[in-house]
N, C-alpha and C positions, 0 to 999 in steps of 0.2 A: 031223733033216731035215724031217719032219712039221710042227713046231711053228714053225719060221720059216717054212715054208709060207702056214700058219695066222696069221700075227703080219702079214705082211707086207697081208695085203686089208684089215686091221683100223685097220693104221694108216692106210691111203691112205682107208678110208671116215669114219676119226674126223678127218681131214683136212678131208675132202669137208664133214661137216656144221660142222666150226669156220667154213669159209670160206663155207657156206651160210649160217648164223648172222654172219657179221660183213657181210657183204653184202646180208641180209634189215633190220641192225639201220641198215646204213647209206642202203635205200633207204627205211625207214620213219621215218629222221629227215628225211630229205630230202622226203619227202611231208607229215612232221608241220612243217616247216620253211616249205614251199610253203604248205602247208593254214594258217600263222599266218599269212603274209604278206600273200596273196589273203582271208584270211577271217578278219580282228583279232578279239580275244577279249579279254574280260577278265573278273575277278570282281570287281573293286575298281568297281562301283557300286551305288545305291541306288535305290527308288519315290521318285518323287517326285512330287506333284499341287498344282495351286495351291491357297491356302485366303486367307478374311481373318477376320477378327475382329468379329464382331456387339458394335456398341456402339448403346442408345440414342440418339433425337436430341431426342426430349424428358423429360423429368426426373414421376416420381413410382411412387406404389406398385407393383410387380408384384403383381397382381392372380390373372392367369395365366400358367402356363408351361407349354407343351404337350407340350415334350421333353423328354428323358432325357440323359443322357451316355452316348457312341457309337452315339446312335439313328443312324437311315439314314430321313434325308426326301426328299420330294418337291418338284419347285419349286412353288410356290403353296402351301401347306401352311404354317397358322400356326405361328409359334415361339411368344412371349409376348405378354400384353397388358399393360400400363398403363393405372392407372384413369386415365381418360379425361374423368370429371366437369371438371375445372376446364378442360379446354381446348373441350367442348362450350357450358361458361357465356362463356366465353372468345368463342368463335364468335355465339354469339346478342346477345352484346354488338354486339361487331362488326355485325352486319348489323342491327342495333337503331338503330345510329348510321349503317349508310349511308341508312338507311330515310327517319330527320332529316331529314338531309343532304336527300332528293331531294324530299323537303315542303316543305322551306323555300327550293329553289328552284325547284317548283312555286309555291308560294306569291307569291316577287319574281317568276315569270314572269305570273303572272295580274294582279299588282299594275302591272307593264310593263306589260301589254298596256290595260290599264283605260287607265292614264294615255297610253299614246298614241293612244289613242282619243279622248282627253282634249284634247291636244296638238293632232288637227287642227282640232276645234270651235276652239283656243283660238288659232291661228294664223288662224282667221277673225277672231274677237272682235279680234286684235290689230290686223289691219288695218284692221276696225271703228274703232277706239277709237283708232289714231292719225290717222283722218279724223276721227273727231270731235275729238279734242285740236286738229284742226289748225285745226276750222271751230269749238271752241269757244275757241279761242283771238282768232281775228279775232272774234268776237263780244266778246269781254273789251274789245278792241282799241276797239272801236266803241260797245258802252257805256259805256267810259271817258271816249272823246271826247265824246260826246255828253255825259254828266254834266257835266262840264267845263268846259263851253258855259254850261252850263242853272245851276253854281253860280257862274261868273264873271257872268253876267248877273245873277243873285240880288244878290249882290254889288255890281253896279252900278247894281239899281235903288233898295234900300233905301236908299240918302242921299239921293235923289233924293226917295223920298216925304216927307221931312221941309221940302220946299223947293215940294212939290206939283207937281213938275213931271211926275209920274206920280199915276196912281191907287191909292189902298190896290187893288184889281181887278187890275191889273198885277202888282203886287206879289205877291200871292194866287196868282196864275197862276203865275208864277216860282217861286216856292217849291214850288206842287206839283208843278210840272217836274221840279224840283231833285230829290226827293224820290221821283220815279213814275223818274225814271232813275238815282239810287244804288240803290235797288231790282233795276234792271234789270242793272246794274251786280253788286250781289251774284249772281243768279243765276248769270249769265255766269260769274264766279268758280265757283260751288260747280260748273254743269258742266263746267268744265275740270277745277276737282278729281277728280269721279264717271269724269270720263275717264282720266283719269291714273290711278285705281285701277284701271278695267278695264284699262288696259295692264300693271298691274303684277300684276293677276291674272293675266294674262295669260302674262306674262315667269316669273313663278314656277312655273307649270305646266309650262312644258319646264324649269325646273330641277329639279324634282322626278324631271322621267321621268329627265332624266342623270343624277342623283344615282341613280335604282333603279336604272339600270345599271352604276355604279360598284360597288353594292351587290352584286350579283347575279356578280360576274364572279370577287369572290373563293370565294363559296360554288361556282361553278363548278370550279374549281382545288383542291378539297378532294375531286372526285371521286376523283383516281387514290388521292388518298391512302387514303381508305376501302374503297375496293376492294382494295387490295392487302392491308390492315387483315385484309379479310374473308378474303382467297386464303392470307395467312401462319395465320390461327387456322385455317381449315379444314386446311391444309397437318400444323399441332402435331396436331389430332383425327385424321387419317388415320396420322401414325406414331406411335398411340399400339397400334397393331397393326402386330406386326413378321411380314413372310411370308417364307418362303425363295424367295432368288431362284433358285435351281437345284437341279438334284439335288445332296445335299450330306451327308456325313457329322458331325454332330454331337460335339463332344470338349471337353476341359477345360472343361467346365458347373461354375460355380465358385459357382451362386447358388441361390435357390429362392422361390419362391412366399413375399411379404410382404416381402418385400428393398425398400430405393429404390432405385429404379434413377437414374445422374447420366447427364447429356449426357457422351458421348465415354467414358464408363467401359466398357471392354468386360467383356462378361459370357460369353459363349460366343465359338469358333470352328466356323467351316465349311467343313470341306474339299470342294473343288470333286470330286464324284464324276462326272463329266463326261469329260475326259481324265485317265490317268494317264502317267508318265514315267517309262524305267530312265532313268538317268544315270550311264555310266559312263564312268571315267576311262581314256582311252587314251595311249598312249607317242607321242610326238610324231613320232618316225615312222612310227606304223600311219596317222598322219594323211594322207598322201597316199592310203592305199586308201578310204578314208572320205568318200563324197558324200554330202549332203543327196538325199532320196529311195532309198537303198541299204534294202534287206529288211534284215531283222536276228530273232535269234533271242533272247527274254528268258524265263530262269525264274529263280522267286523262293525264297527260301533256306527259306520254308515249306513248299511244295510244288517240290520239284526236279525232280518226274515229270512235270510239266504244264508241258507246253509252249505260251508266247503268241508272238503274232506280233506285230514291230515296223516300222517305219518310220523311220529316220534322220528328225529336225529339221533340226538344225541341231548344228554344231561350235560349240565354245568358240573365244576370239581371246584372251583372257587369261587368267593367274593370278596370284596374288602371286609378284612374284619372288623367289628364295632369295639370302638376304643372304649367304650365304658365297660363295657366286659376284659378283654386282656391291655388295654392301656393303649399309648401309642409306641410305636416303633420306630427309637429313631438310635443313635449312635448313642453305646456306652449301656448301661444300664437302661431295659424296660420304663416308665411313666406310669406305674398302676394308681387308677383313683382311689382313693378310700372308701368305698361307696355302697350300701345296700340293696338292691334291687330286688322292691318285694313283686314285682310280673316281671317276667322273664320274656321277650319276644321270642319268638322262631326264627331262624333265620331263613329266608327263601333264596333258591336256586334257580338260573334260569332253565329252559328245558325248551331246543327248539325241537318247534314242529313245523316237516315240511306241508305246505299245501299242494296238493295236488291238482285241481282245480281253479285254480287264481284266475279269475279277469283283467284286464289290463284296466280297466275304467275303475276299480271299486280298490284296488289295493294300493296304498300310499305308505311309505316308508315313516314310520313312528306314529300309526293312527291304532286308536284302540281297540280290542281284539277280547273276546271270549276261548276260554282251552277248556274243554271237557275232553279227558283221556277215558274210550272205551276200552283198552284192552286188547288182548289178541286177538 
């Protein structure tokens, strides 16, 4: 009688905690349930930071190298140098030949200016000299005639003397007529000539100044080109020192001191140590609780005990799609399988989150990473 007494509390309290325990286990799936839904998780992401690749942009020895592989620089902080000699001989050339260049047209410019100086004396002289052409021309006109005169009389007095109807005296007079205006006659001529040269002195002297204009206008048009001459070799001498443009983690240093360096050959990488990114991939339905600007909680698989704080980006809009699902994609006609897929995966989305507290020691580009998105 004792012992069923005794049996009977035992079972009602072994009762009590089974259905305490299955009530406990079902409100604490339902909170771990809620606490996923409200507050997406994953472990399936990585660090990730931008970087690019240091590649020279002009070509010769490495000289210096100032870094190491997986140094930790500063922005402005040289990396490497390239001797620089042939692009400094390079650069003095260049500005050796703009130098020319503006002598020689200083040079047409003084020579211009001479001659139009030249030009207006000589736009006098012209007008001079085609008044005189014009008045030693009527003068040709008129000692012509008058010679004329003087050798047609000549002419008709000589048969005359043979018959005495004139005096040798007449005769004498006539001839030296004759004779005092062919004379006069020449002259006339030569200054018409002397005139006619001044005009043509003249007329040459504004061809000369157009012609130094002609001259002068292509040495002109060689400016830009010298000048750019000068700004492209100064340009090769400045990147023959390479600076870091940001703070930035040094890695895959593949070279060293006495190496050529080629245009476009990269030699090192620089991870932007600036922002870093988890990147985790989430289930396409946690993507509704997931907004750009949401908190977020990230630790990294080195440190699990250290906690950083994050910032939602931005969500992913694509992936490659799974060919067993719509086929492959290539020309002509889709590839669909024939195929039944009794579980159906999710497909995941990345979803970066920035960190706002990154260390430089703990965060590596593709190392593993914890996301729990808190929300706003």
């Amino acid at each position: 009688m004792d012992f069923n007494t005794n049996t009977k509390p035992q079972k009602v309290l072994s009762r009590g905690i089974s259905i305490g325990f299955a009530v406990a286990a079902v409100v604490l799936g339902l909170v771990a349930l809620n606490r996923a839904n409200h507050h997406p998780r994953t472990d399936d992401a990585e660090i990730f930071a931008n970087f690019i690749g240091i590649a020279p942009q002009v070509e010769g020895p490495l000289i210096h190298l100032n870094v190491r592989d997986n140094q930790f620089v500063k922005k402005g902080e040289l990396l490497y140098e390239i001797d620089e000699r042939p692009y400094q001989y390079a650069l003095e050339t260049a500005v050796s030949e703009q130098a020319a260049l503006e002598g020689q047209i200083g040079d047409e410019q003084r020579k211009i200016a001479a001659l139009m100086s030249a030009v207006s004396v000589s736009q006098a002289n012209t007008h001079s000299a085609e008044a005189d052409i014009k008045s030693s021309a009527q003068g040709v006109n008129r000692a012509r005639a008058e010679w004329t005169y003087a050798n047609n009389n000549l002419h008709r007095l000589e048969p005359l003397l043979a018959k005495q109807f004139v005096t040798v005296d007449q005769v004498d007079r006539a001839r030296s007529s004759e004779l005092a205006l062919a004379q006069a006659l020449l002259q006339a001529e030569s200054g018409l000539q002397l005139s006619q040269a001044k005009l043509n002195s003249a007329l040459s002297q504004h061809e000369q100044a157009r012609h130094a204009v002609t001259t002068l206008e292509p040495l002109i048009n060689q400016r830009g080109a010298k000048a750019a001459a000068v700004k492209n070799a100064r340009y090769n001498l400045d990147n023959c020192r390479v600076y870091a443009p940001f703070d930035a983690r040094v890695t895959n240093l593949t070279i060293s001191e006495g190496a050529y360096a080629h245009v476009g050959q990269q030699v090192f990488t620089l991870i932007d140590a600036r922002t870093w990114w988890a990147v985790g991939n989430f289930r396409e339905g946690q993507l509704r609780r997931i907004v750009p600007g949401m908190q977020a909680d990230v630790y990294v698989m080195s440190r699990p005990d250290v906690h950083f704080s994050g910032v939602v980006d931005s969500i992913g809009f694509g992936v490659t799609p799974d060919p067993d699902v719509i086929g492959r994609l290539e020309t002509g006609l889709p590839d669909v399988q024939r195929s039944l897929n009794w579980v159906h995966l999710a497909s995941r989305y990345p979803v970066r989150v920035r960190v706002q507290n990154p260390t430089q020691d703990l965060f590596r580009i593709g190392e593993s990473a914890v996301v729990t998105i808190r929300g706003n």
